[in-house]
ROSE-4610 file (N, C-alpha, C; in Angstrom, 1 decimal, always signed):
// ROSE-4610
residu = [X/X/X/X/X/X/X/X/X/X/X/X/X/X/X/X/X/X/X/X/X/X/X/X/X/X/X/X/X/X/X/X/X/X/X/X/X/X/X/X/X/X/X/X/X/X/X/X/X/X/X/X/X/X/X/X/X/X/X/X/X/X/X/X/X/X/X/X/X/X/X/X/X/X/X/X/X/X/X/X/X/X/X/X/X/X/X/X/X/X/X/X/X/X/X/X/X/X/X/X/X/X/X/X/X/X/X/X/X/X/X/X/X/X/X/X/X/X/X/X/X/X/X/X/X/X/X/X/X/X/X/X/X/X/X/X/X/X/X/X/X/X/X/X/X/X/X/X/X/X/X/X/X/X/X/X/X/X/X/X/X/X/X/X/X/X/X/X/X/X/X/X/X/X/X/X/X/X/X/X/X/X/X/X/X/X/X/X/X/X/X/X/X/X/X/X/X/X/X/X/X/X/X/X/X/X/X/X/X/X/X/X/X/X/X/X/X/X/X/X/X/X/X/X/X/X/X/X/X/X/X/X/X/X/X/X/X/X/X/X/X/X/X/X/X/X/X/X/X/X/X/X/X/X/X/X/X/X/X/X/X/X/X/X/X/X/X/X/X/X]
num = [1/1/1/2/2/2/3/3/3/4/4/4/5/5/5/6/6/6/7/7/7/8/8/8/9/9/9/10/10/10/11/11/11/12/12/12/13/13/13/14/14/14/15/15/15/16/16/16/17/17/17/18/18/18/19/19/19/20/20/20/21/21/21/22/22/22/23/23/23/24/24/24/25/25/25/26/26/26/27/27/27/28/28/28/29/29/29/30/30/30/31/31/31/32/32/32/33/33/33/34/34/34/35/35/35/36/36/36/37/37/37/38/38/38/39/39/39/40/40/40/41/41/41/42/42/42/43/43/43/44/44/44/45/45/45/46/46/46/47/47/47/48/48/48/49/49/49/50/50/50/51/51/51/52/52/52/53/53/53/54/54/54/55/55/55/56/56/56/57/57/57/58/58/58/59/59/59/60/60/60/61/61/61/62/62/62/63/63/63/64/64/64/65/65/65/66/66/66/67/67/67/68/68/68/69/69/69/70/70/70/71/71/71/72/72/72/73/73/73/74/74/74/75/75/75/76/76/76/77/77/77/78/78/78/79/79/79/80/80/80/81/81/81/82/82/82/83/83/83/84/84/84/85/85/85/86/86/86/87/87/87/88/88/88/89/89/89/90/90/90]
x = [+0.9/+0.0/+0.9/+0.3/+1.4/+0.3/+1.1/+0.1/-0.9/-0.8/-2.5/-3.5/-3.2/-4.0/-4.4/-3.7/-3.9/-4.8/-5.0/-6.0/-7.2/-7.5/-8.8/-9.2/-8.1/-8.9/-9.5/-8.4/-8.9/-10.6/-10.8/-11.5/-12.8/-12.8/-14.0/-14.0/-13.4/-14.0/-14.7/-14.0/-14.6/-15.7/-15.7/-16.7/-16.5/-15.6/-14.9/-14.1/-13.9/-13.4/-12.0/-11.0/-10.0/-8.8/-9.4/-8.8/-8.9/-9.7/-9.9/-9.2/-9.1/-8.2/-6.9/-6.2/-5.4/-4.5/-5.3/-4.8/-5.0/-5.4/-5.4/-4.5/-4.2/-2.6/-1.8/-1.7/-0.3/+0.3/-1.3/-1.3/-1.1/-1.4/-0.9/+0.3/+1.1/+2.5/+3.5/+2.6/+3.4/+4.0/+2.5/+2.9/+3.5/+3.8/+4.7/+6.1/+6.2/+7.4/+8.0/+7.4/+7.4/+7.6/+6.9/+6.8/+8.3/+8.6/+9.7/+11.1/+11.2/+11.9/+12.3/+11.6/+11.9/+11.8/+12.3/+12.8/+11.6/+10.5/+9.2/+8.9/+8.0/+7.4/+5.3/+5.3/+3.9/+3.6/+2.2/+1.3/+0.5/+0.0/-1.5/-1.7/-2.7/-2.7/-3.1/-2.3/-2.9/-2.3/-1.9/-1.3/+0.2/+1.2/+2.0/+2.6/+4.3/+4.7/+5.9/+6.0/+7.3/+8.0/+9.3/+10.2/+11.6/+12.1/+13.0/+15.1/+15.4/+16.6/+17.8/+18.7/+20.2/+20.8/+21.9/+23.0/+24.2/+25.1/+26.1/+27.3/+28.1/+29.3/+30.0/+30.7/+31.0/+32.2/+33.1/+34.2/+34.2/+34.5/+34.3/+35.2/+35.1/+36.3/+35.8/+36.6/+36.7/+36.3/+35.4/+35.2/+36.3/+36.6/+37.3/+38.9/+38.9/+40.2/+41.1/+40.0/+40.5/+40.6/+40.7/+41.5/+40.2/+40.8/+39.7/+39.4/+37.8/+37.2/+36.4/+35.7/+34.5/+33.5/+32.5/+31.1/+30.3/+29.6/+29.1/+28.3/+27.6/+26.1/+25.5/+24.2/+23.2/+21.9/+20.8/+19.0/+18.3/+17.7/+16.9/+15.9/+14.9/+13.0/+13.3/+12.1/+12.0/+10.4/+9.8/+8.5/+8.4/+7.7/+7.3/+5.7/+5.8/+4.2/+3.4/+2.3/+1.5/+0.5/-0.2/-1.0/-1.5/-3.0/-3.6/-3.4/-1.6/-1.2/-0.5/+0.0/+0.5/-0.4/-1.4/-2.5/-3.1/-3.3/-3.5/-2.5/-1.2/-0.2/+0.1/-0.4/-0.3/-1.5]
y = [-1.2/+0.0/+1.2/+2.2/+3.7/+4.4/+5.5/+6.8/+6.8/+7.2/+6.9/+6.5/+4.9/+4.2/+4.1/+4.5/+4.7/+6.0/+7.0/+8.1/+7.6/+6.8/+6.1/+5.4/+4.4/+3.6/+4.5/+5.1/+6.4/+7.3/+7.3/+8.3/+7.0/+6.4/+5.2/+5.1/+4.3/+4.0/+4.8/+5.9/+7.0/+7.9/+7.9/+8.8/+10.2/+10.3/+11.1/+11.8/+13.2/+13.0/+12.6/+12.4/+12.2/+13.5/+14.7/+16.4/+15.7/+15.0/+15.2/+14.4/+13.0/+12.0/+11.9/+13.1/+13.3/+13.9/+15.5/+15.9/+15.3/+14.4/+13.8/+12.5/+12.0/+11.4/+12.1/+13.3/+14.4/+14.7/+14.9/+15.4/+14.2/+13.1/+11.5/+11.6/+11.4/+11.5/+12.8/+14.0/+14.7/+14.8/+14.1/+14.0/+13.1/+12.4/+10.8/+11.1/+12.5/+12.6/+13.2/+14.6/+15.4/+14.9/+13.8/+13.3/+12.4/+11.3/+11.2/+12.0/+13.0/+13.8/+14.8/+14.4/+15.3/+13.7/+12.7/+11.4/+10.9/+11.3/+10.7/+9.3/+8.2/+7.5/+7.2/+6.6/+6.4/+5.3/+5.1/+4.0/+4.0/+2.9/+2.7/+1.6/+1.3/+0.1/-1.3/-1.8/-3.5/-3.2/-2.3/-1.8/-1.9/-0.8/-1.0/+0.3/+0.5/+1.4/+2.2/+3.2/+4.1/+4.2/+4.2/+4.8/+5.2/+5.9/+5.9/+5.5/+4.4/+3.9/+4.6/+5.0/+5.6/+4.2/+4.4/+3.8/+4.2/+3.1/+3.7/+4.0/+5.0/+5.2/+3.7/+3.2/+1.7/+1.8/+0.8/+1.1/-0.1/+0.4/+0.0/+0.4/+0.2/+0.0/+0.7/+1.5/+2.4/+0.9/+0.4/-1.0/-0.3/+0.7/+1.1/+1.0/+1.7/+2.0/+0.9/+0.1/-0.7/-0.3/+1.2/+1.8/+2.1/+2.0/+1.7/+3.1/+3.2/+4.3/+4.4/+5.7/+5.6/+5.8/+4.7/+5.3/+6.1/+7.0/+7.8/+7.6/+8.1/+7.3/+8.2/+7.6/+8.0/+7.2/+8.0/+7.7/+7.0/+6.2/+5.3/+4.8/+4.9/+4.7/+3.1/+3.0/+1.3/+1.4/+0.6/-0.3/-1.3/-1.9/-2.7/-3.4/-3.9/-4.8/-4.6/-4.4/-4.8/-6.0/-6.7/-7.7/-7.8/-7.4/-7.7/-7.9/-7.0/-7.1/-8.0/-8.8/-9.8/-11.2/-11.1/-12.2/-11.6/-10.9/-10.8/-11.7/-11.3/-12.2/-13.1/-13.7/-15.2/-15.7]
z = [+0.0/+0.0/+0.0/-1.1/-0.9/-0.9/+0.0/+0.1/-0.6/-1.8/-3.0/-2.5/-2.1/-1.3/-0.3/+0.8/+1.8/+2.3/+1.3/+1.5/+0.2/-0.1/-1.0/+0.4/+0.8/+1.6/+3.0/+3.3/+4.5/+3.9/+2.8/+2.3/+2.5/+1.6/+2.0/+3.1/+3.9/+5.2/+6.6/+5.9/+6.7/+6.1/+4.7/+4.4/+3.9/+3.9/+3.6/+2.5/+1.6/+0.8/+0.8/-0.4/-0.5/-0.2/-0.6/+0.5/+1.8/+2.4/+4.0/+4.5/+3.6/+4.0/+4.1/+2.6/+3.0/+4.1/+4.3/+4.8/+6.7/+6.8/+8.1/+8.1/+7.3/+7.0/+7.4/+6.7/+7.1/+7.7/+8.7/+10.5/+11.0/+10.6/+11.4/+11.5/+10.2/+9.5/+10.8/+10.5/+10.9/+12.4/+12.8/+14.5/+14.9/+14.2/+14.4/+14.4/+13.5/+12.9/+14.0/+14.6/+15.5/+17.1/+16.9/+18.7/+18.7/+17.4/+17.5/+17.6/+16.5/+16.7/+18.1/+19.4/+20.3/+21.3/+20.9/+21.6/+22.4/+21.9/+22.4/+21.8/+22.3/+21.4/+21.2/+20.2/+20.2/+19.6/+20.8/+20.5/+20.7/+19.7/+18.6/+19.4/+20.4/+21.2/+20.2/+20.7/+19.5/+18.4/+17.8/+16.4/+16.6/+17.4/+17.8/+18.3/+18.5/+19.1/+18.1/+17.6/+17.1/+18.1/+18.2/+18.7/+18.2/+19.3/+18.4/+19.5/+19.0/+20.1/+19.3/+20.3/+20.0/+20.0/+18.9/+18.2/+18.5/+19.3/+19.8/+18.9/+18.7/+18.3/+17.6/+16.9/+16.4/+15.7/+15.5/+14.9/+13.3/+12.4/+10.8/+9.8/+8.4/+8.0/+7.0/+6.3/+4.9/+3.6/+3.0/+2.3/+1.3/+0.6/-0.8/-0.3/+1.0/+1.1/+2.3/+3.1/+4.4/+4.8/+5.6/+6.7/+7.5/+9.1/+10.3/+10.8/+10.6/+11.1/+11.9/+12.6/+13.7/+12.7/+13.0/+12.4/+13.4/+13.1/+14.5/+15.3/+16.4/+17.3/+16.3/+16.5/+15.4/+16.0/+15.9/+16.1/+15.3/+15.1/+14.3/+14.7/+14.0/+14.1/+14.0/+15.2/+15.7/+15.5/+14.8/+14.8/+15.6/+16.7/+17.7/+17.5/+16.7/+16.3/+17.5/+17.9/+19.4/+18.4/+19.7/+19.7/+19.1/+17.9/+17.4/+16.1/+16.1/+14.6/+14.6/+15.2/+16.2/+15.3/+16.1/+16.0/+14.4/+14.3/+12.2/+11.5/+11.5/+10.9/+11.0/+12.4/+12.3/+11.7]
């Protein structure tokens, strides 16, 4: 499913036009973006949880040149399935 579809299917199920569905994606989207960005997380109960875990500092290698470098810490968005999405996929 891509965006496209995901505001047809938002627009049908709710009734809604496809202006409305979009723009209430956006504000989904945007708040997810926003609450992670300030090291918050969120959950959709039964659906699941964003967050977001720090990546520690690591040491790696130049692959072109071989020569041993630091790769940096760095933040990265975690998906956490909850239960019902859980029990759908199985």
């Amino acid at each position: 499913m891509n965006r496209k579809d995901a505001v047809n299917h938002m627009a049908a199920k709710a009734n809604i036009t496809k202006g409305q569905a979009d723009a209430a994606l956006t504000a989904l989207l945007d708040g997810i973006i926003d609450t992670l960005k300030s090291n918050g997380k969120v959950t959709f109960i039964g659906f699941g949880t964003f967050m977001v875990k720090q990546q520690k500092a690591r040491k790696g290698f130049n692959p072109n040149t071989k020569k041993p470098m630091t790769i940096p810490a760095s933040k990265k968005a975690k998906f956490k399935a909850g239960s019902k999405l859980q029990e759908a996929l199985s």
